[in-house]
C-alpha positions in Angstrom: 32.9 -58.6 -21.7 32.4 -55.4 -23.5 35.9 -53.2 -24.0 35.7 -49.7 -22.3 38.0 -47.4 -24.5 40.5 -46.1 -22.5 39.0 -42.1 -22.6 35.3 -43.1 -22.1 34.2 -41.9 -18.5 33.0 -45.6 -17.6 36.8 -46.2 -17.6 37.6 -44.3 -14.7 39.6 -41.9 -17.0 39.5 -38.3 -16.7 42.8 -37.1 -18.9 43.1 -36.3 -22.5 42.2 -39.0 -25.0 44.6 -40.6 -26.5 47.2 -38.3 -29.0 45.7 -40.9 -31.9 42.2 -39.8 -32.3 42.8 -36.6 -33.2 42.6 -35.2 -36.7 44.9 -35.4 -39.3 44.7 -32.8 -42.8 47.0 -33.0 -45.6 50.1 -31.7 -44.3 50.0 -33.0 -40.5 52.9 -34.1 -39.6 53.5 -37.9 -39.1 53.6 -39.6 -35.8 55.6 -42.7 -35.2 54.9 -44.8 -32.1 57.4 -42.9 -29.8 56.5 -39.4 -30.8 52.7 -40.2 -30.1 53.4 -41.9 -26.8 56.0 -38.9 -25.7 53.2 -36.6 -26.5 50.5 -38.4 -25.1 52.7 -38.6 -21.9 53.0 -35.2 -21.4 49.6 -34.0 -22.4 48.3 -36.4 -19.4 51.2 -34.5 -17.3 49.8 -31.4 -17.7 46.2 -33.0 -16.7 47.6 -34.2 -13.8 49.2 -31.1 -12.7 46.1 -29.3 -13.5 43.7 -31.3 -12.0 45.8 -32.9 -8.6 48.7 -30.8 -7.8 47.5 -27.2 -8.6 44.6 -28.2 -5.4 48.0 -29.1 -3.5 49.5 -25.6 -4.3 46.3 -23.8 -3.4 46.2 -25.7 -0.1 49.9 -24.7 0.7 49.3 -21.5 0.0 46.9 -20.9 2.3 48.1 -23.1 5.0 52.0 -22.2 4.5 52.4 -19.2 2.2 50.1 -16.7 3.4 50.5 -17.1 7.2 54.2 -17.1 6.8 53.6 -13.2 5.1 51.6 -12.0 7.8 53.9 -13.2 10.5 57.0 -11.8 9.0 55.5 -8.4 7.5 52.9 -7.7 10.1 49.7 -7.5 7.4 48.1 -9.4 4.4 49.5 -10.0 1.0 48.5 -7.2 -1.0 49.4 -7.6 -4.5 49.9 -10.9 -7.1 53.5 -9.5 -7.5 53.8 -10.3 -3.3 51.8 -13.7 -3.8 53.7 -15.1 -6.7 57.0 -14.0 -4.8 56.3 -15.8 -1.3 55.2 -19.0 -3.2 58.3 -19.2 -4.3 59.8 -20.2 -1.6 57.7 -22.6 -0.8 58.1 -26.4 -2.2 54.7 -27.0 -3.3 54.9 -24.3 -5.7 58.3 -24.7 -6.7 57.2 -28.6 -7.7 54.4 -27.5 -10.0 56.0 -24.7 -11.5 59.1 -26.7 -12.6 57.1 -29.5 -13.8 54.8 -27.4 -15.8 57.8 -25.6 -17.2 59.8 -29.2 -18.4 56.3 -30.0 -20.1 56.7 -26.7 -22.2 60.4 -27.6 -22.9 59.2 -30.8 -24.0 56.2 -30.3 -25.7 58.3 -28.0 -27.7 61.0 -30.6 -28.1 58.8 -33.4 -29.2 57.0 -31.0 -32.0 59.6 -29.7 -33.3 61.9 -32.8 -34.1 59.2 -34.6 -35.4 58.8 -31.8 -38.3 62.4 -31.6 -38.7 63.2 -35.5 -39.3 60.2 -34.9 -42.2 60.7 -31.0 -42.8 61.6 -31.3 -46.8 58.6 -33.3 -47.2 56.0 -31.3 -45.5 57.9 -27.9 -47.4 57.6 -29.8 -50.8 53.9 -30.5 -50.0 53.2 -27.3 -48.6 54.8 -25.5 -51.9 53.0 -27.5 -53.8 50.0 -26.1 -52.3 50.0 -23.1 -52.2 53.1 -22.0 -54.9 50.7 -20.3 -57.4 47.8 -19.6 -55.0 47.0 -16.2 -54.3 45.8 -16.5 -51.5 49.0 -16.8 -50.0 50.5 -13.2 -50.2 54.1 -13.1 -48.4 56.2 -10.2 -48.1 59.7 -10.1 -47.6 59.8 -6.8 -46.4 57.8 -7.1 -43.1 60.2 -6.1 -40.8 59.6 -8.4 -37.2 59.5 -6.1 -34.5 61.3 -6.3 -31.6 58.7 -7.4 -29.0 58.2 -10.5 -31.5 61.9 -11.5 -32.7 63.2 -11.2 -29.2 61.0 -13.8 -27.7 60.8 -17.5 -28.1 57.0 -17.9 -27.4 55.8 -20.2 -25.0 59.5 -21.5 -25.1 59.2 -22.2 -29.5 62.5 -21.4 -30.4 62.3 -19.2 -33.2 58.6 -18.2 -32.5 56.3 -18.1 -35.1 58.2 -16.3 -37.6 61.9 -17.7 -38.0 62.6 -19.5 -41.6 65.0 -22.3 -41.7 65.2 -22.8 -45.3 63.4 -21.3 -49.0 59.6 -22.3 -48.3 59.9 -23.0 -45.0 56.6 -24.3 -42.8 58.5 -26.0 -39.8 57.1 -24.0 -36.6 53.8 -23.5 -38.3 54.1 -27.4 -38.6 55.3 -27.8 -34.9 52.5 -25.3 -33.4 49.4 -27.1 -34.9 50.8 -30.6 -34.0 51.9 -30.6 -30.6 49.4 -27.7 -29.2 47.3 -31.0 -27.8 49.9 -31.3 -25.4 49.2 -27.5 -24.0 45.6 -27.7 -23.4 45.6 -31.6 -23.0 43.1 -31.9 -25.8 40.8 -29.9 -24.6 40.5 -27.4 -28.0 39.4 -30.3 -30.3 40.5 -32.8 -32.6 41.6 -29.4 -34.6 43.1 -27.8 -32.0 39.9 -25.2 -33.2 37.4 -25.4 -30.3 37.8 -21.5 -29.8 37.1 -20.4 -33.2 34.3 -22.4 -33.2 33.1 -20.8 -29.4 33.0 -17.7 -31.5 31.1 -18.6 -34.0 28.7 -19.8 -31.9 28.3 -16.8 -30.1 28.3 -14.9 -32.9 25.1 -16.6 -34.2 23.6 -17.1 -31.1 23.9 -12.8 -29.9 23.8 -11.3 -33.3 21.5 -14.1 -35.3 20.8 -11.0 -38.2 24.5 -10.6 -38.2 25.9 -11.7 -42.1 29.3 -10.6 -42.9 30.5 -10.4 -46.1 34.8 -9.5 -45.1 36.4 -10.9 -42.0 39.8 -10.6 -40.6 41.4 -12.5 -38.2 44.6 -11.1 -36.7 47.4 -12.8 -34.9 45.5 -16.1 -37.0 48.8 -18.3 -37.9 48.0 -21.5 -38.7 44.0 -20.7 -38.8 42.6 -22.4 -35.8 40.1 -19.7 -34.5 39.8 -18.4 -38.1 38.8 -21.5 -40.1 35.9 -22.4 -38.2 34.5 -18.4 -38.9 35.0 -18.8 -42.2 33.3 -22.6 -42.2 30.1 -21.2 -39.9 30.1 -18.0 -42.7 30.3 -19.9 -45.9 29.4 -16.6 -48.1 32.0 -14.4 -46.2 35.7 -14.0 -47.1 38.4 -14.4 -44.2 41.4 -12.9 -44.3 43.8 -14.2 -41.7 46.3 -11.5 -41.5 50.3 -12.7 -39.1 54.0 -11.4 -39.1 55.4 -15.0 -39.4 55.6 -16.6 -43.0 55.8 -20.5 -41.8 53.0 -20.4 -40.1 50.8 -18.3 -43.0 52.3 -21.0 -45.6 51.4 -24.1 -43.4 47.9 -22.2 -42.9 46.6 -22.2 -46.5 48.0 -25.8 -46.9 46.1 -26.6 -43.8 42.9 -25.1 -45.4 43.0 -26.3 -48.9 43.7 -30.1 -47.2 40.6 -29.6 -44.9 38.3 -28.2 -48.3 38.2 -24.5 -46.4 38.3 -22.2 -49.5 37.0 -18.6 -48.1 40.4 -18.1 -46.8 43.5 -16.1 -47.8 46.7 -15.7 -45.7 48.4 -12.4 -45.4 51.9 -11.5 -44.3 51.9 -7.8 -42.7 52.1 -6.5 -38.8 48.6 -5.4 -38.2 49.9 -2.2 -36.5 50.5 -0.6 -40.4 46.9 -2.3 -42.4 47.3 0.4 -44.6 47.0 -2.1 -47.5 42.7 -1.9 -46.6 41.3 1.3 -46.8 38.8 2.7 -44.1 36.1 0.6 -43.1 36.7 -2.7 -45.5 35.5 -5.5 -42.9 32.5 -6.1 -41.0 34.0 -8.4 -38.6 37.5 -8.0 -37.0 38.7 -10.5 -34.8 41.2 -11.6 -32.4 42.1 -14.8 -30.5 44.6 -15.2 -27.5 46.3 -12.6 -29.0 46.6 -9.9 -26.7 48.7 -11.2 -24.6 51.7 -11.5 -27.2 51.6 -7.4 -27.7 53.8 -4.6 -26.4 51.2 -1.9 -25.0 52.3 0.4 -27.6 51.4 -2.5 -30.3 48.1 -2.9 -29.0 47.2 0.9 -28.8 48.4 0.9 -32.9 46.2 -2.1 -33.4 43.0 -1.2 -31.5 43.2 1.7 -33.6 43.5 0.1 -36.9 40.3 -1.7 -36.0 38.7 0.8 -35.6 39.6 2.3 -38.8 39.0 -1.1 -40.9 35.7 -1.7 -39.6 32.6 -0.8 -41.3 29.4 0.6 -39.6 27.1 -2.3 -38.3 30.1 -4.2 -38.1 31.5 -6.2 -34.9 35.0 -6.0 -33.6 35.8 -9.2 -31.1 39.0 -9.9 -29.2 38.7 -13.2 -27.1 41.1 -13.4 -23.7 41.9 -15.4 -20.8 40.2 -13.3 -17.9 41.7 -9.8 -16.8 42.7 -9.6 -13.3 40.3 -7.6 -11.9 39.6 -6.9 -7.8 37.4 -9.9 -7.1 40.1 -12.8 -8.2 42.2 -13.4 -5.6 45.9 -12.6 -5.5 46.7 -16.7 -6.0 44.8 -17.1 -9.1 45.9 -13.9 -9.9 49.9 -15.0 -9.2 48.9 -18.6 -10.6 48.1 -17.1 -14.0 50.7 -14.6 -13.5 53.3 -17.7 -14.1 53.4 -17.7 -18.0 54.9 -13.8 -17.9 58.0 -15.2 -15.7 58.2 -18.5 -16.8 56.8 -19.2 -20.0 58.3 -16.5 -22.6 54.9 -14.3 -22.5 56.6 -11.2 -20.6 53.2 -9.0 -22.1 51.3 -11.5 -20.3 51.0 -9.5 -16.6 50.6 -6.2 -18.0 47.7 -7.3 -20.4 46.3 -9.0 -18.3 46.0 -5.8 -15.8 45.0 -3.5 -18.6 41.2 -1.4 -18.8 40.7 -2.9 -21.8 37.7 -1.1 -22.4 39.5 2.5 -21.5 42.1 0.6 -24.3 38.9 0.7 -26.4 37.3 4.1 -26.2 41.3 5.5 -26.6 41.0 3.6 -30.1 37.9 5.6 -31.1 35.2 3.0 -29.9 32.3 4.4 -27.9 31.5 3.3 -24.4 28.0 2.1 -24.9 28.9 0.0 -28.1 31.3 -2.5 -25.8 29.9 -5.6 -25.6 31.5 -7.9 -22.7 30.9 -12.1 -22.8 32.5 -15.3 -22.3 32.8 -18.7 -24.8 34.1 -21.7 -23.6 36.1 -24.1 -26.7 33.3 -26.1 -28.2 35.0 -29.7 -28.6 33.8 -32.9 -29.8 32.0 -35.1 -27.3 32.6 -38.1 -28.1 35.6 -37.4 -26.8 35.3 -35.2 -24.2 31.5 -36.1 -23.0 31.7 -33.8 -19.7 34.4 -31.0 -21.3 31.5 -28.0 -20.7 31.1 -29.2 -16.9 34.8 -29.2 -16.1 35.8 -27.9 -13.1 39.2 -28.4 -13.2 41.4 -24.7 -13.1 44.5 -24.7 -15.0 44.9 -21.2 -15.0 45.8 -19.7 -18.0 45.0 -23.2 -20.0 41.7 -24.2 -19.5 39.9 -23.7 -22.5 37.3 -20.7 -20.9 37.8 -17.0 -22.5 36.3 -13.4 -22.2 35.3 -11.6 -25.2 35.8 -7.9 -25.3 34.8 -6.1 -28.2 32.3 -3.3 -29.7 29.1 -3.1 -32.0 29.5 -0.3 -34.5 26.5 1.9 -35.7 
């Protein structure tokens, strides 16, 4: 008889492959037996919840949750804020959102104490790396503001920022490993499957497009950035981030996975002031948004604008804004990583006119451009990924792109 692999769809199978598959660069962290079967545990968790008990909370809410609104206020929900606040007291809710919470906790758990047991050896590697590169430009005098260095995000203590020795690269280490557990594999065996979305559309809207500078802001570790600067082979990327871990781990990354267009800056992309006026031709952004204080994203709209060149793009790719036709569930459902899940910028960003955001910051209304990518990932691992159905709002791997074509 002929073995099925366990994540082939003539097994029956429809969670993440298995954590081993995936792949592994030059400083990836090592997995013993235990730390690939925790993680592969709890990547299949958040499948489950995604694709059997999410259904269950729908169902409740519209056989328990609204009804009991209406008959105790007289009218309709009318609002998320109402919808997310009646589902909480009712268990089917409550049972998803707890589990989906512990997975978080643990996911964050299981990363981050597999760096630490091997943290000196991934900073020595890391250092060795990238010590005299310059591509690697830190500076010590970055201040973190506060709507980063308050916030552990998506429950990572420390965030992407916080140092825990000279040459440090542990969360940078812990966010590329263990993000398969957030998406249940569905970004790739690089965790890159939206930057290479992007790239796709790029050349498949703007085929004459050919960019010689491109900055990617927000880009840590280099997932949505890598593959641009892979699909743009003659083009320079600049991945631009507050946190010096992650930037460190970032060019290691690269250099391990032959990427060599890349450099790695350490400033807060509110001040760019480093780049004169009009210095790229692409400017990108990448589930980034929704980590910015309102006034952050008003200073960083506008330095786009300003470090864009004319005939260049500016891209910034989001889960979908809440807008009148999505119903007050989804909108509560997605609604959950602003209460539960450190994002607190989340709901408001998410609620924003981001093209009234745009025009503020100097773009013109008719050189928006509006579309939608969904993460390219490998298929021999996930043969059916672009025909899933399954909602796991705010983690399936389906974006909007917002952005602008300048004259």
């Amino acid at each position: 008889m002929t073995a099925v692999r366990k994540n082939h769809p003539a097994a029956g199978y429809d969670g993440p492959p298995d954590y081993r598959v995936i792949g592994r660069h030059g400083v990836f962290p090592q997995t013993d037996h235990d730390e690939v079967e925790r993680i592969n545990y709890l990547a299949q968790m958040n499948r489950h919840l995604a694709a059997r008990v999410v259904p269950g909370v729908k169902a409740a809410y519209a056989a328990r949750v609204e009804p009991a609104f209406e008959a105790k206020n007289g009218r309709a929900i009318a609002t998320r804020h109402e919808a997310r606040k009646a589902m909480l007291e009712d268990p089917a809710f409550q049972t998803w959102s707890a589990l989906r919470r512990m997975t978080m906790e643990q996911r964050q758990q299981a990363g981050r104490w597999t760096v630490i047991r091997q943290r000196e050896e991934l900073n020595a590697k890391a250092k060795e790396l990238t010590e005299a590169d310059p591509r690697l430009e830190l500076d010590k005098s970055v201040k973190i503001p506060r709507y980063v260095s308050a916030i552990d995000h998506h429950c990572m203590p420390g965030s992407y920022h916080t140092e825990y020795c000279e040459g440090d690269i542990t969360n940078g280490a812990n966010y590329d490993h263990a993000g398969f557990v957030t998406t249940s594999g569905l970004l790739g065996k690089y965790s890159d499957g939206g930057g290479r979305a992007v790239a796709q559309w790029v050349k498949k809207n703007l085929p004459d497009f050919k960019p010689g500078k491109i900055l990617d802001i927000g880009g840590t570790v280099g997932h949505s950035g890598l593959p641009l600067a892979e699909a743009f082979p003659d083009a320079e990327l600049t991945i631009v981030d507050l946190g010096a871990p992650v930037l460190r781990y970032g060019l290691a990354r690269a250099k391990t996975m032959g990427v060599d267009n890349v450099r790695f800056v350490q400033a807060s992309a509110e001040d760019l002031s480093r780049y004169p006026d009009a210095s790229f031709d692409w400017v990108q952004t990448t589930m980034f948004l929704h980590e910015l204080s309102s006034s952050a994203m008003r200073n960083i709209f506008a330095e786009t604008r300003r470090l864009v060149k004319p005939g260049g793009i500016v891209l910034h790719v989001e889960q979908p804004q809440y807008t009148p036709d999505m119903s007050y569930f989804e909108q509560a459902m997605r609604d959950w990583d602003a209460f539960y899940n450190a994002e607190p910028f989340w709901s408001r960003m998410h609620e924003m006119d981001l093209d009234g955001a745009m025009e503020e910051a100097g773009f013109e209304r008719d050189w928006l451009v509006h579309g939608g990518v969904f993460g390219v990932v490998d298929r021999d691992l996930f043969p059916d990924a672009q025909e899933d159905e399954t909602e796991d709002f705010g983690r399936k791997a389906a974006w909007h792109v917002i952005g602008a074509l300048v004259p």
